[in-house]
Jmol script that loads the backbone (N, CA, C; Angstrom):
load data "model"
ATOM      1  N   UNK A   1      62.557   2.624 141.619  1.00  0.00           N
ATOM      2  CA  UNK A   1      62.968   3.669 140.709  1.00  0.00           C
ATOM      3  C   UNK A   1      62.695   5.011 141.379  1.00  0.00           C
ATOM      4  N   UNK A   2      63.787   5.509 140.806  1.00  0.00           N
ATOM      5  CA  UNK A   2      63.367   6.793 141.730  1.00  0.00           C
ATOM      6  C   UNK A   2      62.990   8.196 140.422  1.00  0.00           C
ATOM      7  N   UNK A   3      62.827   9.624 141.195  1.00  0.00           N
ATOM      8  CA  UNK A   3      61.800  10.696 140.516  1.00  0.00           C
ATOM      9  C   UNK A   3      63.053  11.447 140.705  1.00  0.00           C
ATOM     10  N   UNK A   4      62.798  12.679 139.952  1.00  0.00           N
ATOM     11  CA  UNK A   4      63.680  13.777 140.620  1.00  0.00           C
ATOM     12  C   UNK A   4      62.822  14.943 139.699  1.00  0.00           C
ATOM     13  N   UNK A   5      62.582  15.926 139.980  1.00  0.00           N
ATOM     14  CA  UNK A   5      61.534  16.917 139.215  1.00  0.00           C
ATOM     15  C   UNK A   5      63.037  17.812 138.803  1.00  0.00           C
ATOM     16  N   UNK A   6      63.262  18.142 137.533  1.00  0.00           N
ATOM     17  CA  UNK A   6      64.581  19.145 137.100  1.00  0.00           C
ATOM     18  C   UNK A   6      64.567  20.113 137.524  1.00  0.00           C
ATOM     19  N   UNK A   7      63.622  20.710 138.351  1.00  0.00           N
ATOM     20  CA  UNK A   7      63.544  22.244 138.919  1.00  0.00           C
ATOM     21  C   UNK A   7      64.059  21.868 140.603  1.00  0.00           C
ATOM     22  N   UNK A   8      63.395  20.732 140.834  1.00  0.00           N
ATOM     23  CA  UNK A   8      64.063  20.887 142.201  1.00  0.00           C
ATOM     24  C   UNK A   8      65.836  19.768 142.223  1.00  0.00           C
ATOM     25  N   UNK A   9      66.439  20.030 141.311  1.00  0.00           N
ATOM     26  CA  UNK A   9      67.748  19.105 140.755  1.00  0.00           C
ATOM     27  C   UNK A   9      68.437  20.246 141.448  1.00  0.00           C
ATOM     28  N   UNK A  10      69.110  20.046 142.040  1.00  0.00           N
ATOM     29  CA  UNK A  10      70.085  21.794 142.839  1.00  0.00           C
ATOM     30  C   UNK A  10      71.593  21.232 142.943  1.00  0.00           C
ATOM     31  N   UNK A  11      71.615  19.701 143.036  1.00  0.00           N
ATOM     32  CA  UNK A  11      72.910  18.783 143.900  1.00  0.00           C
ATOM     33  C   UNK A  11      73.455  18.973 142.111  1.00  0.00           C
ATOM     34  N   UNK A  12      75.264  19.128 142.271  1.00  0.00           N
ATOM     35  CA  UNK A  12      75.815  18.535 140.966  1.00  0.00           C
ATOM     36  C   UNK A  12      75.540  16.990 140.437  1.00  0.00           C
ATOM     37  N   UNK A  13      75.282  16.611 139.073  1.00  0.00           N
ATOM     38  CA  UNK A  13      75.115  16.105 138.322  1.00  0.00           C
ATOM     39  C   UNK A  13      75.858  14.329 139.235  1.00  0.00           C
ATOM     40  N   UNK A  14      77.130  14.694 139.555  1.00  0.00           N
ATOM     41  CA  UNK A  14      77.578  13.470 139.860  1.00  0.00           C
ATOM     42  C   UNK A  14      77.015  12.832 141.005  1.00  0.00           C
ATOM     43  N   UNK A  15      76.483  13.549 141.934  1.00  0.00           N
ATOM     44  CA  UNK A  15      76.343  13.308 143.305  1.00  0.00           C
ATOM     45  C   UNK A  15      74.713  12.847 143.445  1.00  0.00           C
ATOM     46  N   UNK A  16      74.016  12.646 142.024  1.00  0.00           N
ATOM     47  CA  UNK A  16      72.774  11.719 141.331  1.00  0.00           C
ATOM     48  C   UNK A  16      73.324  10.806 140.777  1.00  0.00           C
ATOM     49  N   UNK A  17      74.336  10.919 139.884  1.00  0.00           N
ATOM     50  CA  UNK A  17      74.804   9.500 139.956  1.00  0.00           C
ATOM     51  C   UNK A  17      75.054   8.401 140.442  1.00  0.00           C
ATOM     52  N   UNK A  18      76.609   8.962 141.419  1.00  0.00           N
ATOM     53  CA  UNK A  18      76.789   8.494 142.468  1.00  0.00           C
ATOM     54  C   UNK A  18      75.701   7.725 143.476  1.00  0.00           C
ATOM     55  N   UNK A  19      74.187   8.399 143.528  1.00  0.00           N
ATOM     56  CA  UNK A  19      73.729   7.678 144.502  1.00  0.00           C
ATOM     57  C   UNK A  19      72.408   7.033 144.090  1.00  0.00           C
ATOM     58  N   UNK A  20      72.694   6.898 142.375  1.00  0.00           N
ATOM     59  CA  UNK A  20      71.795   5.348 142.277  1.00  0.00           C
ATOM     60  C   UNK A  20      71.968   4.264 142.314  1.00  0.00           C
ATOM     61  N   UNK A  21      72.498   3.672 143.437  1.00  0.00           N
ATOM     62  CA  UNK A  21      72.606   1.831 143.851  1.00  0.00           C
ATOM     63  C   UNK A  21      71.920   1.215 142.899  1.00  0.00           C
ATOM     64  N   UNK A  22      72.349   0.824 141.959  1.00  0.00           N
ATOM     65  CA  UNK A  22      71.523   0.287 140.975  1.00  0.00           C
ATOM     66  C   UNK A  22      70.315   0.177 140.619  1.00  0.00           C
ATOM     67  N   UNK A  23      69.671   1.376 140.540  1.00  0.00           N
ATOM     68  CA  UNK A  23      68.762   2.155 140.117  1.00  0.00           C
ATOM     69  C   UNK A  23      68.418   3.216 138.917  1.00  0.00           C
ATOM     70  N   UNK A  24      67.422   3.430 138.439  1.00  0.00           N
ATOM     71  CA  UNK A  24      67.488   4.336 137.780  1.00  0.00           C
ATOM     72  C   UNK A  24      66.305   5.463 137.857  1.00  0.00           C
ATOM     73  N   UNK A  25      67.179   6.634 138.107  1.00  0.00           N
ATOM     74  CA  UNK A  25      66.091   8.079 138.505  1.00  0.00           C
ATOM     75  C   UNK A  25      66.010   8.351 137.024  1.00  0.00           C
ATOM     76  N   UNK A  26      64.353   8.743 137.088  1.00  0.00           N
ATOM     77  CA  UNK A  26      63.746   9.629 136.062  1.00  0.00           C
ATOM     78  C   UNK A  26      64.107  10.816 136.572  1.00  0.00           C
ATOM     79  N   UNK A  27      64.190  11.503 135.099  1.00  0.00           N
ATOM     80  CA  UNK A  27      63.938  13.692 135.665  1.00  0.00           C
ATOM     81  C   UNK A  27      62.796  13.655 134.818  1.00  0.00           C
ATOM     82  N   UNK A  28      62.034  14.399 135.751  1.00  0.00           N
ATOM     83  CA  UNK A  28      60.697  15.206 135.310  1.00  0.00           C
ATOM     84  C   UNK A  28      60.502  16.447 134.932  1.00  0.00           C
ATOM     85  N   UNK A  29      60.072  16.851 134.264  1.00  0.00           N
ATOM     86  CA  UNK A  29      59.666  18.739 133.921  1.00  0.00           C
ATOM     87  C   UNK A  29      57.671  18.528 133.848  1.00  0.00           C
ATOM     88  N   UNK A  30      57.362  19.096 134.827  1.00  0.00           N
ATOM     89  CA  UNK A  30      55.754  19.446 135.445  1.00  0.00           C
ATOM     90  C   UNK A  30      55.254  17.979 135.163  1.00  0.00           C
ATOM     91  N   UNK A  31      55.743  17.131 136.123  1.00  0.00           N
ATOM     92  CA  UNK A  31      55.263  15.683 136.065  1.00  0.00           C
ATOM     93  C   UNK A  31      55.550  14.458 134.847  1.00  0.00           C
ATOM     94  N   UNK A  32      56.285  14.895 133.623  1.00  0.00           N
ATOM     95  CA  UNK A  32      56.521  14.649 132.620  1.00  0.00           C
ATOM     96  C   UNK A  32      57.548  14.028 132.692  1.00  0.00           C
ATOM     97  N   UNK A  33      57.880  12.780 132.562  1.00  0.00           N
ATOM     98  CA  UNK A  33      59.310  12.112 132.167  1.00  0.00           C
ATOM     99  C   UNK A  33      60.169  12.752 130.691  1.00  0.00           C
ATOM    100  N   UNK A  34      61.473  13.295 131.013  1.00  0.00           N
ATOM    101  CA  UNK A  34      62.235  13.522 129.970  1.00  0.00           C
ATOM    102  C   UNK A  34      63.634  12.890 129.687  1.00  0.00           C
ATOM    103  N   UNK A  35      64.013  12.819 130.953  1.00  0.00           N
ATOM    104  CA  UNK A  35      65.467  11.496 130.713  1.00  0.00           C
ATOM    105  C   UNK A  35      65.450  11.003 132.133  1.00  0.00           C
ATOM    106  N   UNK A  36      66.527   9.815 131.956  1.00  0.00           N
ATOM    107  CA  UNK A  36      66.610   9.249 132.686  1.00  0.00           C
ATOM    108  C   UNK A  36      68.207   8.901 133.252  1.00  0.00           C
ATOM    109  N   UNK A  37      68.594   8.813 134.545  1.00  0.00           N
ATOM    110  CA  UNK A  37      69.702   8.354 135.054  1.00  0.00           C
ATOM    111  C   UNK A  37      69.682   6.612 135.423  1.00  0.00           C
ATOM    112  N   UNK A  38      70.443   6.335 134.449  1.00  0.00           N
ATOM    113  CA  UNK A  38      70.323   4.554 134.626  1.00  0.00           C
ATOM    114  C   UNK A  38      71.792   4.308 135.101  1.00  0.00           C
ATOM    115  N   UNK A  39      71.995   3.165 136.109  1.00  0.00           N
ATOM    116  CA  UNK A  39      72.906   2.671 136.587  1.00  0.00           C
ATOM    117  C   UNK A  39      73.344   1.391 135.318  1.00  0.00           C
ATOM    118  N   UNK A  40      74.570   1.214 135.334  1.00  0.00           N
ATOM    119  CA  UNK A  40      75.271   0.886 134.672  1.00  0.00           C
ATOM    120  C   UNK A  40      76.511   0.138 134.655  1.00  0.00           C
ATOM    121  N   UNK A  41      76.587  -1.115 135.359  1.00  0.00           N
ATOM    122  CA  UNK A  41      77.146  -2.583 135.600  1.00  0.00           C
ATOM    123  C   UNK A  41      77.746  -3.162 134.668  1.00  0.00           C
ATOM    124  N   UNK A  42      79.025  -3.889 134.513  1.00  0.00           N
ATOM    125  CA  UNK A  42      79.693  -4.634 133.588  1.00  0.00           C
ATOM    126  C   UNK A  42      79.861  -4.328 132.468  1.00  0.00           C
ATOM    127  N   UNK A  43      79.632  -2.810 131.877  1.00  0.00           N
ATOM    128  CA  UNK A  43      79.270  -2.138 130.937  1.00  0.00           C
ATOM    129  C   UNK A  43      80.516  -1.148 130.311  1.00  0.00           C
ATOM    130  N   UNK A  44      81.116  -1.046 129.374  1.00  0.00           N
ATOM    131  CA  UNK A  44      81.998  -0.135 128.637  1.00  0.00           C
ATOM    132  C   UNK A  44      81.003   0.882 128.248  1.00  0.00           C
ATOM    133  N   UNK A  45      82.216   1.845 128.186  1.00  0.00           N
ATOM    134  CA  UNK A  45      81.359   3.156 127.184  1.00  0.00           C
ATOM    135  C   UNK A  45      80.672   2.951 125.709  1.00  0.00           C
ATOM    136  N   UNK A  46      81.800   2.072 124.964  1.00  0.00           N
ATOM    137  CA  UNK A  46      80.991   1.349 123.742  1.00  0.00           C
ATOM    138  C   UNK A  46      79.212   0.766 123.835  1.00  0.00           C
ATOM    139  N   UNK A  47      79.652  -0.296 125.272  1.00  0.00           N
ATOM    140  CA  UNK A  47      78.501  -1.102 125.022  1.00  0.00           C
ATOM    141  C   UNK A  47      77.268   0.025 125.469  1.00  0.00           C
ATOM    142  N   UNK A  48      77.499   1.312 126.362  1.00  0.00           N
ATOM    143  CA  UNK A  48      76.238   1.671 126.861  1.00  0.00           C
ATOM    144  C   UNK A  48      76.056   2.803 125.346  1.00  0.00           C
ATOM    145  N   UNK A  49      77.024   3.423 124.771  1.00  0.00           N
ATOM    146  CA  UNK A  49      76.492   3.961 124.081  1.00  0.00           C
ATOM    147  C   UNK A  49      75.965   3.164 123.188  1.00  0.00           C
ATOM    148  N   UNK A  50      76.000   2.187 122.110  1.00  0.00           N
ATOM    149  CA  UNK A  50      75.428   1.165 121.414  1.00  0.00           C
ATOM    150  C   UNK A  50      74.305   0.958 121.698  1.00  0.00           C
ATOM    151  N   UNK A  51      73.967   0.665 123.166  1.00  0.00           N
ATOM    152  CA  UNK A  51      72.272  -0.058 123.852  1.00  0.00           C
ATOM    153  C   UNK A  51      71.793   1.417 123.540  1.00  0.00           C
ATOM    154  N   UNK A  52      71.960   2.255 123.678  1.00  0.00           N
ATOM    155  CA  UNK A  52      71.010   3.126 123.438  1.00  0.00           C
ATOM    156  C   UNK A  52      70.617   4.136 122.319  1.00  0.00           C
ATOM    157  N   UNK A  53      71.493   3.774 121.452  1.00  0.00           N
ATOM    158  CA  UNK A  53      71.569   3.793 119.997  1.00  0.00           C
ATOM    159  C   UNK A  53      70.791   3.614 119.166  1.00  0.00           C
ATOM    160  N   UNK A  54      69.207   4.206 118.869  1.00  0.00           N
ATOM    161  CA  UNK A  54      67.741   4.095 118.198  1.00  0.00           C
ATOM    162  C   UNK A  54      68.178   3.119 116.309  1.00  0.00           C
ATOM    163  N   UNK A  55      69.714   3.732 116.346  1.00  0.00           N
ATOM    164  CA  UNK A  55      69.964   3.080 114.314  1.00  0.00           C
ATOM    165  C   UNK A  55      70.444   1.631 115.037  1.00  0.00           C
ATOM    166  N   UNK A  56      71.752   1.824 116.227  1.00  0.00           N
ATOM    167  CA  UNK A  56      71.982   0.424 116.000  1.00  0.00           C
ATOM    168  C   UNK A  56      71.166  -0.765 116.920  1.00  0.00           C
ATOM    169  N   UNK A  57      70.525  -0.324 117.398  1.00  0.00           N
ATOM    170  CA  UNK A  57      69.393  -1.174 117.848  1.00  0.00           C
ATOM    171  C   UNK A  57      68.184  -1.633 116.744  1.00  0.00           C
ATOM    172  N   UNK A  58      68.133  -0.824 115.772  1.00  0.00           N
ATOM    173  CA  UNK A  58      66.964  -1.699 115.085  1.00  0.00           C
ATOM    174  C   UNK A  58      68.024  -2.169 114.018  1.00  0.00           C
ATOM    175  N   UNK A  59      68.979  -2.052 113.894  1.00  0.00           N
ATOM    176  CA  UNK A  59      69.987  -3.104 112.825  1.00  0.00           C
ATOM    177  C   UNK A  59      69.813  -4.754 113.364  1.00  0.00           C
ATOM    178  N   UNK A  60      70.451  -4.355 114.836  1.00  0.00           N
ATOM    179  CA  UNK A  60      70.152  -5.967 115.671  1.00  0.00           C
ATOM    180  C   UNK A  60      69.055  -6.195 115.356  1.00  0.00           C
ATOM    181  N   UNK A  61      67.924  -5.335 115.322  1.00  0.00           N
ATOM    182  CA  UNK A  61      66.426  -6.187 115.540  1.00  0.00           C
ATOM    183  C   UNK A  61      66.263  -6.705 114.178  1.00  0.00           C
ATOM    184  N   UNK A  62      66.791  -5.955 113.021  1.00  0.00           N
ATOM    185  CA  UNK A  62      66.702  -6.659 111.903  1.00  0.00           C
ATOM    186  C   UNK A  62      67.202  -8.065 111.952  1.00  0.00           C
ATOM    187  N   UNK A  63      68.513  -7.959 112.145  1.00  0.00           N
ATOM    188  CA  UNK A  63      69.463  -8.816 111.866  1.00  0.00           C
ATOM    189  C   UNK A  63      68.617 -10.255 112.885  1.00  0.00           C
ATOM    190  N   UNK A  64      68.114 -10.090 114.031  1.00  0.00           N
ATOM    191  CA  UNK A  64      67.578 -11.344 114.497  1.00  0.00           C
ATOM    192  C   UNK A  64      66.500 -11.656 113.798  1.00  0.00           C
ATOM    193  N   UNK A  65      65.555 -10.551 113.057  1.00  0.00           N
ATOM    194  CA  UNK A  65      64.292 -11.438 112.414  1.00  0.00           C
ATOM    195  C   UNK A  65      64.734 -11.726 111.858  1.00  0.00           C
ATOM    196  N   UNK A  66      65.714 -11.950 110.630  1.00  0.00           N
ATOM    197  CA  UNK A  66      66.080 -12.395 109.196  1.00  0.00           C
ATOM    198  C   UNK A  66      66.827 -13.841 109.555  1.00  0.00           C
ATOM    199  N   UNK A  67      67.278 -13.878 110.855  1.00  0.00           N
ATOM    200  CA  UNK A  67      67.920 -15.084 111.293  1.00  0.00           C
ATOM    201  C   UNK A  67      67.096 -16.306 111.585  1.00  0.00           C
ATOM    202  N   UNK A  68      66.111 -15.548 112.489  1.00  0.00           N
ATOM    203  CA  UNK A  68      64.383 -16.182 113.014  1.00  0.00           C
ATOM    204  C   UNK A  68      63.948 -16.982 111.513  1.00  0.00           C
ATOM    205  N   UNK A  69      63.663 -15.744 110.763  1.00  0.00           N
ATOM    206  CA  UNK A  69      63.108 -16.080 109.047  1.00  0.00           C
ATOM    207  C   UNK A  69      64.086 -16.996 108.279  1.00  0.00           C
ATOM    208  N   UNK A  70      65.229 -16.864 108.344  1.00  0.00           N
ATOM    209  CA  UNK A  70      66.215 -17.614 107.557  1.00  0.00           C
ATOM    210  C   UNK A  70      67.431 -18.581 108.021  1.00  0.00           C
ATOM    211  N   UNK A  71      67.158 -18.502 109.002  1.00  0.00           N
ATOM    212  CA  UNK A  71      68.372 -19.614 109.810  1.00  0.00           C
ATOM    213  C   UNK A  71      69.737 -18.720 109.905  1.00  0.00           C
ATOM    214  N   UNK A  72      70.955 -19.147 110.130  1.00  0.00           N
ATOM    215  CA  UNK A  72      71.952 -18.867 110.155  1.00  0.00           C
ATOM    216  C   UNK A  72      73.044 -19.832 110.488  1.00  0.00           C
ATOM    217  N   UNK A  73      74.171 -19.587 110.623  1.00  0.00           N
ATOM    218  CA  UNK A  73      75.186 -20.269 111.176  1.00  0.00           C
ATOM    219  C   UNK A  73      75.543 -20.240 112.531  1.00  0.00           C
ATOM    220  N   UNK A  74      75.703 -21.337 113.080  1.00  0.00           N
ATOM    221  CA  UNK A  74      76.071 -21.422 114.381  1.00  0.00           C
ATOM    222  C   UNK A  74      77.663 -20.587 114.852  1.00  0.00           C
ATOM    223  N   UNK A  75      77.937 -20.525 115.824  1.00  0.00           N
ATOM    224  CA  UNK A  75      78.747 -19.915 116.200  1.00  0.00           C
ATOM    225  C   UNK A  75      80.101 -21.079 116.089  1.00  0.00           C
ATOM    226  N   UNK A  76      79.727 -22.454 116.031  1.00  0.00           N
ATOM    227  CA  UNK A  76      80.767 -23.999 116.163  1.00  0.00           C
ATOM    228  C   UNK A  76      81.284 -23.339 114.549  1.00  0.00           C
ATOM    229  N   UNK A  77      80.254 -23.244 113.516  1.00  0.00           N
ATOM    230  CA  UNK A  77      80.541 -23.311 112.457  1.00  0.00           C
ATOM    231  C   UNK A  77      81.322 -22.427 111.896  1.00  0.00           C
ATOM    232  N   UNK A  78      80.853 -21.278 112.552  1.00  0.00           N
ATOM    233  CA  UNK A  78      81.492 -20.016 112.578  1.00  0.00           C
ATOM    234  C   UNK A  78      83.003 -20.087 112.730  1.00  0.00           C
ATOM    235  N   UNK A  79      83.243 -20.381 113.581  1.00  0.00           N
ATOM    236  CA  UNK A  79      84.598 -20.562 114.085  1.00  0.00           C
ATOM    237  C   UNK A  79      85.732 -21.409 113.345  1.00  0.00           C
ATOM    238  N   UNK A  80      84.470 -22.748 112.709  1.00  0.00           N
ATOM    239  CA  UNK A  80      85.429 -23.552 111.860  1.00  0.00           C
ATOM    240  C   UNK A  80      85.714 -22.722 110.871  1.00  0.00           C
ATOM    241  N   UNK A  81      84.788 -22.045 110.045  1.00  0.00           N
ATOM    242  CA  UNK A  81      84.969 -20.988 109.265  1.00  0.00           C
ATOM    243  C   UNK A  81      86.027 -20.210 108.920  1.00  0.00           C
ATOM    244  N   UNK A  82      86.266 -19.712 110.458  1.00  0.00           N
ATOM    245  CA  UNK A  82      87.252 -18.868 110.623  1.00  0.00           C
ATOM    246  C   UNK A  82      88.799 -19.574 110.741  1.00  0.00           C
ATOM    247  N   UNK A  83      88.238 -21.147 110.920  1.00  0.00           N
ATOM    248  CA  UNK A  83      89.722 -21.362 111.533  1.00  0.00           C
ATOM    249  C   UNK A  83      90.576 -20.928 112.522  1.00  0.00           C
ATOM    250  N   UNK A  84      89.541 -20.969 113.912  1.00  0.00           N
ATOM    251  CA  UNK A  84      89.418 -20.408 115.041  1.00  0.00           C
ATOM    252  C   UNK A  84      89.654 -21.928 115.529  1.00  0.00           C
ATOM    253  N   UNK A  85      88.487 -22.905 115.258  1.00  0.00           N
ATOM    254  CA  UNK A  85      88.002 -24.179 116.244  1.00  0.00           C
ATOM    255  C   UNK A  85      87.947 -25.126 115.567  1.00  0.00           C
TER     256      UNK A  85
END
end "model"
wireframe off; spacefill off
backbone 0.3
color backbone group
């Protein structure tokens, strides 16, 4: 992982992008982590904005304990359901 301190950031925005090989640089302000540049593989704009989405990430987290707690339907069933399979 790499650092980058925001005061010494001088290069345009893309040309940090561009050169995290699948990596991800922190920016710092006086040693302090404040964001981060994450590389981003097999990924739509949907799916990366979603993953990082603080509401719809704890919906999922709901939605798996209540599944954990209460079972659910399989995805076979699902489908018969749907009249998919």
């Amino acid at each position: 992982m790499k650092t980058l301190e925001v005061a010494d950031a001088i290069a345009p925005l893309s040309e940090y992008a561009l050169d995290l090989n699948n990596e991800s640089m922190i920016l710092t302000v006086d040693g302090r982590p404040v964001a981060a540049l994450v590389a981003i593989d097999n990924a739509d704009l949907e799916t990366a904005f979603l993953s990082t989405n603080a509401q719809f990430m704890a919906l999922i987290e709901r939605a798996r304990s209540r599944h954990k707690m209460e079972g659910g339907v399989s995805a076979r069933e699902m489908r018969q359901r749907l009249g998919l399979g």
